[in-house]
Backbone as JSON, one array per atom type, in Angstrom:
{
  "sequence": "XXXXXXXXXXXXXXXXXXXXXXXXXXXXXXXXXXXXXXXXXXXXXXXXXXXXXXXXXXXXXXXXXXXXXXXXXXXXXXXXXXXXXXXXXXXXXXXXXXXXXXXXXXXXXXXXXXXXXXXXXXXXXXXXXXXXXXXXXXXXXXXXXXXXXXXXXXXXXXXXXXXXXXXXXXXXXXXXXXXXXXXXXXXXXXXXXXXXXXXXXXXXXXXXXXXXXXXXXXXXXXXXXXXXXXXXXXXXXXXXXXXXXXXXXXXXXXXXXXX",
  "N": [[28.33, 36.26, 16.83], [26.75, 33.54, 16.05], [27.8, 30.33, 14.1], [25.5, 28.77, 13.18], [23.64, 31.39, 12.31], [25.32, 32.68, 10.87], [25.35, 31.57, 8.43], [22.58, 31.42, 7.84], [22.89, 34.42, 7.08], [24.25, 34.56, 5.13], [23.13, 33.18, 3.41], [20.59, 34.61, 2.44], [22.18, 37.02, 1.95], [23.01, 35.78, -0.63], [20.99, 34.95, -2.21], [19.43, 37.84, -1.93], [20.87, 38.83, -3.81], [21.15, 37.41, -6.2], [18.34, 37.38, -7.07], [18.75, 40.14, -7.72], [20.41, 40.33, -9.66], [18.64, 38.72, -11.04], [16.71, 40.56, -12.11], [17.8, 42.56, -13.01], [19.36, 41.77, -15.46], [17.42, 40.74, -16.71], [15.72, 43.0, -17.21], [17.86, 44.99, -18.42], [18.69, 43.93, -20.81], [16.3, 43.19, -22.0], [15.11, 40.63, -21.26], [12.89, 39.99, -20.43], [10.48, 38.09, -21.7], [11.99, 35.48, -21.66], [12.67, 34.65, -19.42], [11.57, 35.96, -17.19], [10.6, 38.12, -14.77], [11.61, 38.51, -10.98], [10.01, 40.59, -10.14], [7.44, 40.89, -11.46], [6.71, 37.95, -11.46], [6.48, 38.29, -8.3], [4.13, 39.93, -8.21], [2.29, 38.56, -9.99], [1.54, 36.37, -8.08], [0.6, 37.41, -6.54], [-1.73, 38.28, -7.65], [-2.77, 36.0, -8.29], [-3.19, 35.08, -5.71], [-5.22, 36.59, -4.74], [-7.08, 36.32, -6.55], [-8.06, 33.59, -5.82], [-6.84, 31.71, -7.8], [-4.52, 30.33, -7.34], [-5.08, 28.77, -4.87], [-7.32, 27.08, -5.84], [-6.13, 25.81, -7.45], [-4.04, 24.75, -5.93], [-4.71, 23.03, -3.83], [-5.2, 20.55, -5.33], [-2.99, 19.83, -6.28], [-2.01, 19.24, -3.99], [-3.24, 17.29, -2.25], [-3.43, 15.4, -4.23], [-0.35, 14.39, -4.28], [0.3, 13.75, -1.55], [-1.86, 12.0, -0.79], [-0.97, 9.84, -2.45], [2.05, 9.68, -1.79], [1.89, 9.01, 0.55], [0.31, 6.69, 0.4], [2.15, 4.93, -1.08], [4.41, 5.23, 0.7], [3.73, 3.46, 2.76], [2.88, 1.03, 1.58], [5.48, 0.41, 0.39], [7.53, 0.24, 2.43], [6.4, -1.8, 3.7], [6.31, -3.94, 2.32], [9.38, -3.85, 1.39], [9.97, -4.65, 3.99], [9.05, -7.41, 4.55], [10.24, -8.66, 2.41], [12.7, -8.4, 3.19], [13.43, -9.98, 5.21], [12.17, -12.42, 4.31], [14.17, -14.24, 2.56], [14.45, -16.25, 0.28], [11.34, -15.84, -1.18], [12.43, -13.02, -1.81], [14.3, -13.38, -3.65], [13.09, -14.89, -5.35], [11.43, -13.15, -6.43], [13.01, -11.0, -7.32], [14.35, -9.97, -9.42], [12.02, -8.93, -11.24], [10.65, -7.34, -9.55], [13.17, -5.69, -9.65], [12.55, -5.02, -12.82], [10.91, -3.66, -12.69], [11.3, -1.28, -11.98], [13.26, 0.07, -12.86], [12.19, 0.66, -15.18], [11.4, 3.5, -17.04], [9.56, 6.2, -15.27], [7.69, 7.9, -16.34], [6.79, 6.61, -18.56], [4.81, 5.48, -17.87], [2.68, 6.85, -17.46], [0.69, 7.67, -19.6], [-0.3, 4.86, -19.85], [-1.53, 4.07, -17.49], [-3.53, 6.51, -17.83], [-5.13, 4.92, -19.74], [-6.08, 2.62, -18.09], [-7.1, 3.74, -15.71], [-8.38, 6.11, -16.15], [-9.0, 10.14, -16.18], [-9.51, 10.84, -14.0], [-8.59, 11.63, -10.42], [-7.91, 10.03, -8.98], [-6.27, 8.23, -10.93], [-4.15, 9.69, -10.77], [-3.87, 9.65, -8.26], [-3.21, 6.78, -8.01], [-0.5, 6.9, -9.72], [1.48, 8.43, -8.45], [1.79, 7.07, -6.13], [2.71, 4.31, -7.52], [5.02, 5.33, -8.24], [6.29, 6.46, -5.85], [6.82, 4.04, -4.59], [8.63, 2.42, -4.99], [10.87, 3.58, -5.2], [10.68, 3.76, -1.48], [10.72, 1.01, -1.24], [13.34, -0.34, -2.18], [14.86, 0.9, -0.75], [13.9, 0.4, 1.98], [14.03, -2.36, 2.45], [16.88, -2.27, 1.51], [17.8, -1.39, 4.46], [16.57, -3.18, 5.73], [18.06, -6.06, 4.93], [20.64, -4.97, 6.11], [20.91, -5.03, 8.76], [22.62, -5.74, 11.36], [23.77, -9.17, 11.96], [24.83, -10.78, 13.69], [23.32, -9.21, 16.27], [20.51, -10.24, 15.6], [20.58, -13.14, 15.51], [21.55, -13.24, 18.36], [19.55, -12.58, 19.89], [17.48, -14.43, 18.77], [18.89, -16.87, 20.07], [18.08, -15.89, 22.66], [15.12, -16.43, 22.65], [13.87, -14.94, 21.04], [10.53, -14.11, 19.29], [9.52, -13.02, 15.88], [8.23, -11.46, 15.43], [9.1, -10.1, 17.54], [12.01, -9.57, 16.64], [11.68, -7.85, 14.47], [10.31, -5.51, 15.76], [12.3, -5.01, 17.35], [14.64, -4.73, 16.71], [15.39, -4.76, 13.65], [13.33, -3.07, 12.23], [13.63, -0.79, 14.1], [16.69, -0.54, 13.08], [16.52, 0.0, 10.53], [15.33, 2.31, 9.96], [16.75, 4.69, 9.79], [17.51, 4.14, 6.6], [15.06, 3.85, 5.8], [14.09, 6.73, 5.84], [15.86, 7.88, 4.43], [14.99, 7.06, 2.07], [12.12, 7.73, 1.83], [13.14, 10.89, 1.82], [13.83, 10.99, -0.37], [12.01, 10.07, -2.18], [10.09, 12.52, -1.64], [10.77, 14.83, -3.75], [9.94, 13.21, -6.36], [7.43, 12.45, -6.01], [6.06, 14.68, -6.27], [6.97, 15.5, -8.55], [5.85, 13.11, -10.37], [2.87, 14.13, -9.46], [2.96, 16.22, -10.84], [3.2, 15.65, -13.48], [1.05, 13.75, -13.98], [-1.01, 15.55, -13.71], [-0.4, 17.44, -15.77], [-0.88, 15.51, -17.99], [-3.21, 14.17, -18.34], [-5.86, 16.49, -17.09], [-7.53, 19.24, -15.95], [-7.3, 20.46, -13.9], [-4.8, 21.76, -10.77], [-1.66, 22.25, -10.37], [0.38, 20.84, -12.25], [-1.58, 21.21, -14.63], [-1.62, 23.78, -14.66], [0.77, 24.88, -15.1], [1.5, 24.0, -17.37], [-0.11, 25.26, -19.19], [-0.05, 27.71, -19.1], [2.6, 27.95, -20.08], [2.16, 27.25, -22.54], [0.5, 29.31, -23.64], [2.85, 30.96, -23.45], [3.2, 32.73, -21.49], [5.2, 33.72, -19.71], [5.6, 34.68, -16.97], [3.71, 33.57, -15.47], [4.68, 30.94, -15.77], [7.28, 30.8, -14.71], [6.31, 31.63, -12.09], [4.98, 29.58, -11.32], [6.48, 27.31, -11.0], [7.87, 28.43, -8.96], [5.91, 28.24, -6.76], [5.32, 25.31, -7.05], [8.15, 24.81, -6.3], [8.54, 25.46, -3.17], [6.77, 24.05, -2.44], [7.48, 21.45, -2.48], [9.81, 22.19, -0.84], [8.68, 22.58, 1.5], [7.34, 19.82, 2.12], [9.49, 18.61, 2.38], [10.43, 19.24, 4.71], [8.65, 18.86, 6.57], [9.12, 16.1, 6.52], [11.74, 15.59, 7.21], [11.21, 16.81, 10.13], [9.48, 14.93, 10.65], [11.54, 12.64, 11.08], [12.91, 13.88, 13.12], [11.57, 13.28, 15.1], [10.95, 10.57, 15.44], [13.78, 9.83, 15.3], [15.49, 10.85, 17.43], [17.68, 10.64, 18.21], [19.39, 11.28, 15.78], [18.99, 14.07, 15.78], [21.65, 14.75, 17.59], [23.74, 14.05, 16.2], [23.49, 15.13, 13.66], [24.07, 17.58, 14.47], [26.76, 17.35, 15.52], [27.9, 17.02, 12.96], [27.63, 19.39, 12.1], [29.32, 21.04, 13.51], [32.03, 20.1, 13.02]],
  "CA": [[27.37, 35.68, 15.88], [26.96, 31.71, 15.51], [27.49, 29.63, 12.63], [24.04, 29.13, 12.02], [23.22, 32.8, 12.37], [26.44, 33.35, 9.88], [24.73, 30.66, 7.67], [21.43, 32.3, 7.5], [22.85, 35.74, 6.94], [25.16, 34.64, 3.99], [22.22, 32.34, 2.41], [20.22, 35.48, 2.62], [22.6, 38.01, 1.11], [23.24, 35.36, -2.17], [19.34, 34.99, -2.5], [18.81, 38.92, -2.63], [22.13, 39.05, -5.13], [20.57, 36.14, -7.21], [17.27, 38.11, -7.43], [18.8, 41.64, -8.07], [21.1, 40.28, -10.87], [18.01, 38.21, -12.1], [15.84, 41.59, -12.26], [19.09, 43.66, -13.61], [19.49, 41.13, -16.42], [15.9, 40.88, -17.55], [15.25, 44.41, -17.61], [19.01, 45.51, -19.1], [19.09, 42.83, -22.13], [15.08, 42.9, -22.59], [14.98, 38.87, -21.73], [11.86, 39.37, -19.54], [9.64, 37.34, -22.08], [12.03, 33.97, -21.67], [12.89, 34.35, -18.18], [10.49, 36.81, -16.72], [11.35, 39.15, -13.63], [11.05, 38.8, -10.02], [9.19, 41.47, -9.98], [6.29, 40.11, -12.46], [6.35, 36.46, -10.59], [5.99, 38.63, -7.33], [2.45, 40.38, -8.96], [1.4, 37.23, -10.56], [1.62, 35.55, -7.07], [-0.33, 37.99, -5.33], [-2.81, 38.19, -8.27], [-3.48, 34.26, -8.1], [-3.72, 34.22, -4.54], [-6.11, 37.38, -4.24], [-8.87, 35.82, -7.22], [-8.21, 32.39, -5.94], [-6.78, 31.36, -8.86], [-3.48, 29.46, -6.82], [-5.62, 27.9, -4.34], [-8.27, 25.98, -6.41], [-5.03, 24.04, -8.39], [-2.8, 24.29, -5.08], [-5.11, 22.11, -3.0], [-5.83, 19.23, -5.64], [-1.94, 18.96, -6.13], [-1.28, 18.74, -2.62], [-3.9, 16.25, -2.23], [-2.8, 14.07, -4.92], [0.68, 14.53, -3.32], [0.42, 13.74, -0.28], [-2.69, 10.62, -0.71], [0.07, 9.23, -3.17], [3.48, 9.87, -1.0], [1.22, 8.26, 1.82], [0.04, 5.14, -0.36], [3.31, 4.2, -1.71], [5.17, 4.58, 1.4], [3.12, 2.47, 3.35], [3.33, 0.05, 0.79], [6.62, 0.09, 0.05], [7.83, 0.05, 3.82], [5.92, -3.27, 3.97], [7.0, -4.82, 1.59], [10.35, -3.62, 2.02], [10.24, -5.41, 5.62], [8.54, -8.42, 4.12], [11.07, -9.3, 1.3], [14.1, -8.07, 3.28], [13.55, -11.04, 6.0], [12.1, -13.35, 3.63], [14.81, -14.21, 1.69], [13.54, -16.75, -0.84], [10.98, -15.19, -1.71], [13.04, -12.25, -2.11], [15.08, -14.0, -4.56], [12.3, -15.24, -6.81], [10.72, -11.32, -7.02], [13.93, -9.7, -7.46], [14.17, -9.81, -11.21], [10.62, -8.77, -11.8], [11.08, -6.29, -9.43], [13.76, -4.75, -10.59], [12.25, -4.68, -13.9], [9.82, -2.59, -13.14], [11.97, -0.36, -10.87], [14.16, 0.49, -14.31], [11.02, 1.15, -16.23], [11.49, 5.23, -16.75], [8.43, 6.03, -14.84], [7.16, 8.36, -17.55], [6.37, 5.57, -19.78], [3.87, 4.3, -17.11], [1.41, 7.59, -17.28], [-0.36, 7.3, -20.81], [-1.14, 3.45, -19.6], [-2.13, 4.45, -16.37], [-4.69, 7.02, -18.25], [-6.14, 3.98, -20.34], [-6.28, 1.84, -16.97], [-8.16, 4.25, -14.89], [-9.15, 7.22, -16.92], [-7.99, 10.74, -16.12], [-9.64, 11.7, -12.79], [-7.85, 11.8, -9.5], [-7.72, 8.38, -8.59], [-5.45, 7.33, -11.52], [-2.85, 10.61, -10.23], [-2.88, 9.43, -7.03], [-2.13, 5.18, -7.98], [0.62, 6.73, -10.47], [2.31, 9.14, -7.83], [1.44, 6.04, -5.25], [3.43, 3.67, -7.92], [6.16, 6.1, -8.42], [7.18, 6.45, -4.62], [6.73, 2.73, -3.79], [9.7, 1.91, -5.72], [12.06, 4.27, -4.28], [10.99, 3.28, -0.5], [10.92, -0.62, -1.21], [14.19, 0.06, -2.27], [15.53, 1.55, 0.37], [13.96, -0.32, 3.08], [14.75, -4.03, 2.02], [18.69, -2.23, 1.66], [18.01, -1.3, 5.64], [16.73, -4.68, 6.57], [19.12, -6.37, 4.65], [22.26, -4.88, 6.41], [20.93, -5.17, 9.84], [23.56, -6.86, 12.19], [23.05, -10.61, 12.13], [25.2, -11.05, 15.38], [22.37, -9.06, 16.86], [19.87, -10.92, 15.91], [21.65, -14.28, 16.05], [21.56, -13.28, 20.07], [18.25, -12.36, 20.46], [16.88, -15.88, 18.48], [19.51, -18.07, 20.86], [17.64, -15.54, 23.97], [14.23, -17.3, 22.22], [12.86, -13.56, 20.6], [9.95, -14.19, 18.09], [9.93, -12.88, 14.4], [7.72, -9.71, 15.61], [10.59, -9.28, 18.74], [13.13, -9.08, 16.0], [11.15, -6.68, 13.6], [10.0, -4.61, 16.07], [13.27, -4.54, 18.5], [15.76, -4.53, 15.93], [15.08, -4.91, 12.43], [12.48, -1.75, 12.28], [14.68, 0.48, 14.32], [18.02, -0.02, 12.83], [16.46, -0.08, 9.11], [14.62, 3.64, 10.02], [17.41, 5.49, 8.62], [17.5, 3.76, 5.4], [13.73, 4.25, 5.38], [13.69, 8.0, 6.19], [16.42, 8.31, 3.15], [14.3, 6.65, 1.29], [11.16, 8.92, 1.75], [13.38, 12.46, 1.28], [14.09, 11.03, -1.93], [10.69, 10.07, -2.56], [9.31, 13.98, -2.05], [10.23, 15.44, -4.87], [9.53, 11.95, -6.95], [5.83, 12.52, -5.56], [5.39, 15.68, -6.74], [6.87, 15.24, -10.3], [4.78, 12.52, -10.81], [1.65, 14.55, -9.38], [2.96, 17.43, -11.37], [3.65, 15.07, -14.78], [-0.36, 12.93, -14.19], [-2.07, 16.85, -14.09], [-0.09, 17.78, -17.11], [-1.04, 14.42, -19.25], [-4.6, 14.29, -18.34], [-6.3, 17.07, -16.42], [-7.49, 20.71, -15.92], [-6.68, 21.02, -12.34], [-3.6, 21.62, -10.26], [-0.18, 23.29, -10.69], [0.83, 20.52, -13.65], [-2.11, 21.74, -15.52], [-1.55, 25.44, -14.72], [2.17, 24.78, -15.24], [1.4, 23.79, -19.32], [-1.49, 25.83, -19.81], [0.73, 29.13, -19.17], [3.69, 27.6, -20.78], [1.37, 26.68, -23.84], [0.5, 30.98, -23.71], [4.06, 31.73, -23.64], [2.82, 33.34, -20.13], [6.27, 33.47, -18.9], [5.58, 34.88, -15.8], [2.94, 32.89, -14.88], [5.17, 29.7, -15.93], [7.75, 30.65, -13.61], [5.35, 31.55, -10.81], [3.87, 28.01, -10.59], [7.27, 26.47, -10.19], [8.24, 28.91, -7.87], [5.24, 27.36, -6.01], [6.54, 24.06, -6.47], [9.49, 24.71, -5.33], [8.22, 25.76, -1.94], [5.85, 23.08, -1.87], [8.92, 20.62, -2.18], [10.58, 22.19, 0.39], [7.48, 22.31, 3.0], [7.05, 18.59, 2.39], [10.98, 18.04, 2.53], [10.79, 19.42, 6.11], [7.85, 17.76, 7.31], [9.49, 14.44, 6.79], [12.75, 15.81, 8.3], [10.84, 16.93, 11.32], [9.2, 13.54, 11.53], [12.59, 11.92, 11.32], [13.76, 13.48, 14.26], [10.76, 13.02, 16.25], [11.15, 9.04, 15.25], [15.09, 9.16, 15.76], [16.08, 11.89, 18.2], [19.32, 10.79, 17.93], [19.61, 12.04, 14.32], [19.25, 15.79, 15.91], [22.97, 15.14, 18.46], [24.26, 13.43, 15.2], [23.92, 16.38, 12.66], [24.5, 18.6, 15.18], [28.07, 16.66, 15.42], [28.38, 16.77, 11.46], [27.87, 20.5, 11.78], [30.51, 21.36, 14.26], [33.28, 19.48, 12.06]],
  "C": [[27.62, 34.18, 15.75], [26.54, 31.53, 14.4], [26.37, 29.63, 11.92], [23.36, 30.38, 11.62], [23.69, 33.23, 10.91], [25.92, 32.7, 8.64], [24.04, 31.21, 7.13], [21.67, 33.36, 6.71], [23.64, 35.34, 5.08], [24.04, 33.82, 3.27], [21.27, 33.26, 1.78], [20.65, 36.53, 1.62], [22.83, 37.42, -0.67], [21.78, 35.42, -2.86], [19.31, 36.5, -3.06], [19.82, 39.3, -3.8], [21.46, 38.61, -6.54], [19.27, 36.95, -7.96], [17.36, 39.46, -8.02], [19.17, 41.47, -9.4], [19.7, 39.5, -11.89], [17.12, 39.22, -12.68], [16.6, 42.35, -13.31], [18.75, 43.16, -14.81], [17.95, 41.13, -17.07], [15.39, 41.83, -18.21], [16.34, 44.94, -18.53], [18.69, 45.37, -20.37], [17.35, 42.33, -22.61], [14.71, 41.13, -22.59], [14.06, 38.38, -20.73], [10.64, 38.12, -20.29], [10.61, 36.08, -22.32], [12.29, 33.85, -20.31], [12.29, 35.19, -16.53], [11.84, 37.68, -15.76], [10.57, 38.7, -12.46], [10.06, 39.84, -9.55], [7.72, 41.12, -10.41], [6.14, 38.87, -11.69], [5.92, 37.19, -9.26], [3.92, 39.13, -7.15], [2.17, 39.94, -9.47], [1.35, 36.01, -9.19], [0.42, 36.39, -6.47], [-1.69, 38.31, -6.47], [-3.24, 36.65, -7.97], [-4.04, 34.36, -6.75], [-5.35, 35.29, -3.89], [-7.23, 36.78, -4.69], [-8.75, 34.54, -6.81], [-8.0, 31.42, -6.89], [-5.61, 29.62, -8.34], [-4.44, 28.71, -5.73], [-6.44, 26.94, -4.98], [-7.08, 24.85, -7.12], [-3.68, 23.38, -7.04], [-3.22, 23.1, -4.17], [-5.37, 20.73, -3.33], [-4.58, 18.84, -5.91], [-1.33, 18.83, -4.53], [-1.97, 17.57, -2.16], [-3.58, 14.91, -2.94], [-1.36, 13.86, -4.14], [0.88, 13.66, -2.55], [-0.47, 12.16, -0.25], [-1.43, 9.5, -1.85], [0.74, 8.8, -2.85], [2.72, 8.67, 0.07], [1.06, 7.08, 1.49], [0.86, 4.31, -0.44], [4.22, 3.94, -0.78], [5.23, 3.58, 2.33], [3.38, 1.1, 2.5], [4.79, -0.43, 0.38], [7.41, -0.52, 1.09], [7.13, -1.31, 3.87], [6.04, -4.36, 3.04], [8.5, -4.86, 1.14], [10.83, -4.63, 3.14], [9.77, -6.98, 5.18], [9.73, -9.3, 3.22], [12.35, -9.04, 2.03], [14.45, -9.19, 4.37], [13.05, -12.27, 4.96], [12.93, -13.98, 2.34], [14.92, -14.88, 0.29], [12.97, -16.5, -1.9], [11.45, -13.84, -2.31], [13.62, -12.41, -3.7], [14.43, -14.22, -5.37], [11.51, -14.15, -7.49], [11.69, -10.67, -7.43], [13.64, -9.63, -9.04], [12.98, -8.82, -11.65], [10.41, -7.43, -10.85], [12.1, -5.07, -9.72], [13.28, -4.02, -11.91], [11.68, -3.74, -14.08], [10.47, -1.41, -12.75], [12.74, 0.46, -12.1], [13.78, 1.22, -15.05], [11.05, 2.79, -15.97], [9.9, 5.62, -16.41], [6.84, 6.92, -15.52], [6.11, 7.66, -18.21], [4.97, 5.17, -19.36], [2.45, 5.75, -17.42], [0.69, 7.68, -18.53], [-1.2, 5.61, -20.33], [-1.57, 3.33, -18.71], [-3.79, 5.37, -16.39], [-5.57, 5.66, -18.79], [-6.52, 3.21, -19.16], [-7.27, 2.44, -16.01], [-8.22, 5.59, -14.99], [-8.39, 8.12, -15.91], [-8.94, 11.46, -14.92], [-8.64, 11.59, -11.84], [-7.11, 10.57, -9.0], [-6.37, 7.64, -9.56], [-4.26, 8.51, -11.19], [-2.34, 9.98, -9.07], [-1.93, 7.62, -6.93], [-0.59, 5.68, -8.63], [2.03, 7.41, -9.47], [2.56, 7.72, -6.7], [3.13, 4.85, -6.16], [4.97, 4.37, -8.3], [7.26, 6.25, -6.81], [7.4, 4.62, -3.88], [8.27, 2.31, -3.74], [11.11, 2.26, -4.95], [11.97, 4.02, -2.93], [11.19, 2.0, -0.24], [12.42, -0.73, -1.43], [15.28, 0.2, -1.12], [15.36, 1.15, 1.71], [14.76, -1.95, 3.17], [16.42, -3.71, 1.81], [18.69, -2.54, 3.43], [17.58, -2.77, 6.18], [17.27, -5.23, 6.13], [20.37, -6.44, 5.18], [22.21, -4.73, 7.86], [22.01, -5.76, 10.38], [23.07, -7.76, 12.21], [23.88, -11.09, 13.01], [24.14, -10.48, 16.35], [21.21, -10.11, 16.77], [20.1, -12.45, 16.07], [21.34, -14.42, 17.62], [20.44, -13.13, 20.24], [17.26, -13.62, 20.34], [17.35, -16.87, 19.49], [18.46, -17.38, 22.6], [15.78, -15.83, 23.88], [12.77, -15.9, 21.8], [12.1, -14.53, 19.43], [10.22, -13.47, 16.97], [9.75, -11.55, 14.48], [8.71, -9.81, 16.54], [11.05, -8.7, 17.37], [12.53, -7.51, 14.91], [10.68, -5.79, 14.51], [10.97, -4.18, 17.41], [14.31, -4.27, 17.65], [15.9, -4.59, 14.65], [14.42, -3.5, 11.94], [13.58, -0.96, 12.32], [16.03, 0.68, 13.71], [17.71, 0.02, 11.12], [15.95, 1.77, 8.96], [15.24, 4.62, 9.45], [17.87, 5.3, 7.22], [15.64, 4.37, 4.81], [13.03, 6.04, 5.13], [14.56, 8.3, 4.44], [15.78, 8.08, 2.4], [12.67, 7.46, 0.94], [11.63, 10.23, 1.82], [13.37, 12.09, -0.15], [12.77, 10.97, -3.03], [9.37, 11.42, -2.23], [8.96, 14.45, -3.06], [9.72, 14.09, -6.22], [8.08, 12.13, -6.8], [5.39, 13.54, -5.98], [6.04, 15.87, -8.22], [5.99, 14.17, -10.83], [3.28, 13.26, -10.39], [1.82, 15.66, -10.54], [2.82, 16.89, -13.56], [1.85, 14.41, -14.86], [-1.17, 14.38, -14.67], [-1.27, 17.48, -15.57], [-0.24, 17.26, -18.19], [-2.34, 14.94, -19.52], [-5.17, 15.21, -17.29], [-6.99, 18.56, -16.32], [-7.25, 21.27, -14.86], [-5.18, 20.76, -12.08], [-2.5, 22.17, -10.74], [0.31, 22.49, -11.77], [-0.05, 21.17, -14.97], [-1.83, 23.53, -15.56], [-0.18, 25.82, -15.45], [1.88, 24.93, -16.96], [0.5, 24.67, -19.74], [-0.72, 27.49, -19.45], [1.88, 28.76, -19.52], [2.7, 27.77, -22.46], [0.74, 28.35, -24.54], [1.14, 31.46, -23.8], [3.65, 32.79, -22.72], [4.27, 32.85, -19.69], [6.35, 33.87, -17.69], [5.0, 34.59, -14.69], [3.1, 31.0, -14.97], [6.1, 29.9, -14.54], [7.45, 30.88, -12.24], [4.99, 30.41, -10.37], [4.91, 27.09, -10.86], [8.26, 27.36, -9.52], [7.09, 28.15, -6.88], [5.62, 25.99, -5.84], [7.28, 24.07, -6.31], [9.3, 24.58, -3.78], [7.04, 24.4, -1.81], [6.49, 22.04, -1.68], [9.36, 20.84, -0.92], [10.15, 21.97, 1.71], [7.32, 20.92, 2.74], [8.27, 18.09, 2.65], [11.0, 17.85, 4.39], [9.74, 19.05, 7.08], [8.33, 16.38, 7.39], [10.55, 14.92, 7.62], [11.99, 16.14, 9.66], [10.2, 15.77, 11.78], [10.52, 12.7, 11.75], [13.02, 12.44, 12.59], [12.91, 13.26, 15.3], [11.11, 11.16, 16.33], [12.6, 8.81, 15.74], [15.8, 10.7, 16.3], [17.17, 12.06, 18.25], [19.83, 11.04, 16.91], [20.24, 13.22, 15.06], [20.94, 15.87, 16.51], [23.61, 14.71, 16.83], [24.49, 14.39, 14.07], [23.95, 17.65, 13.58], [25.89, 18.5, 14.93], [28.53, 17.34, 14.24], [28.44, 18.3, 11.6], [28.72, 21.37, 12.7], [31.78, 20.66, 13.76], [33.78, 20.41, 11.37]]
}
């Protein structure tokens, strides 16, 4: 049997443990109305998905999601790369960036409703302004700590500004940038999940409060059992783009997992 096999099998047997003892306990000690039962989240899953109840809120938070995650990292990544060679300017934004970067990002969704009212558009700038932060962040660290003996050699071998950003600057910042968008997953979907819970009637934040707000405990922990899994399917779409982008990741945690 190989490791990862042995991995699987033991991740596997704690999961159905986790679930038996959470069923045992619910049913034993009567504490299905604060923490429900697997059993009840299983037949409130397959009720949502039969009347269509989980698709109509699953598709407008994956949408916000995802047009958000997409917005902010684009943005961030470029201005990231922008401020992390421009150093100056760097210097006269930092402050003011930071400031905002500090700001608990909470604070920002009531003034985000007054700014652009409570349809979709103001979910996706707030999830949008929520991930920027964390990849600007994280890129401007990676261009920052580039080698400057590398490029040093490439300016004396008479590279332009795009050579350097797109021969060496880019590529050796990519794993700062990739860290920087796992972290910015679940960040993207608490803020989509926190905008549909302020202002909204759609999506898994609104479904989330609106069966919390019923003392529907089984239909609270159903719809972050869904987000959970919707976390994790967007976790591993970025990991699978990371190793398509840096192939040499895959020999590299291969390495780490033979140690």
């Amino acid at each position: 049997m190989t490791d990862v096999l042995k991995i699987n099998v033991m991740r596997l047997i704690l999961a159905v443990a986790f679930l038996w003892g959470w069923e045992y306990a619910a049913t034993a000690y009567k504490l299905s109305f604060y923490i429900s039962r697997p059993s009840e989240i299983y037949a409130r899953l397959l009720l949502w998905v039969g009347d269509g109840t989980l698709a109509k809120h699953l598709f407008v938070t994956i949408y916000v999601a995802i047009s958000g995650f997409v917005l902010g990292s684009i943005a961030g990544l470029l201005v990231g790369l922008v401020l992390g060679r421009a150093k100056t300017l760097a210097r006269v934004l930092d402050p003011f960036l930071m400031a905002f970067y500090s700001m608990p990002k909470v604070a920002l969704a009531p003034v985000f409703v007054l700014w652009f009212g409570v349809d979709t558009s103001m979910k996706v700038i707030f999830v949008a302004t929520v991930v920027f932060f964390l990849v600007f962040i994280n890129t401007y660290s990676g261009v920052r700590n580039v080698s400057r003996e590398q490029l040093t050699i490439l300016r004396l071998m008479g590279a332009s500004e795009l050579n350097l950003l797109t021969k060496i600057v880019f590529p050796s910042a990519l794993v700062w940038v990739f860290a920087g968008l796992r972290l910015s997953v679940p960040y993207s979907l608490i803020g989509t999940i926190l905008g549909e819970m302020t202002a909204t009637n759609k999506g898994l934040g609104y479904l989330l409060a609106n069966t919390a707000g019923t003392f529907d405990t089984a239909g609270t922990f159903t719809t972050l059992f869904v987000i959970i899994l919707l976390s994790m399917t967007f976790n591993g779409v970025v990991r699978v783009l990371e190793h398509v982008l840096m192939p040499w990741r895959i020999e590299h945690d291969a390495e780490e997992a033979t140690i």
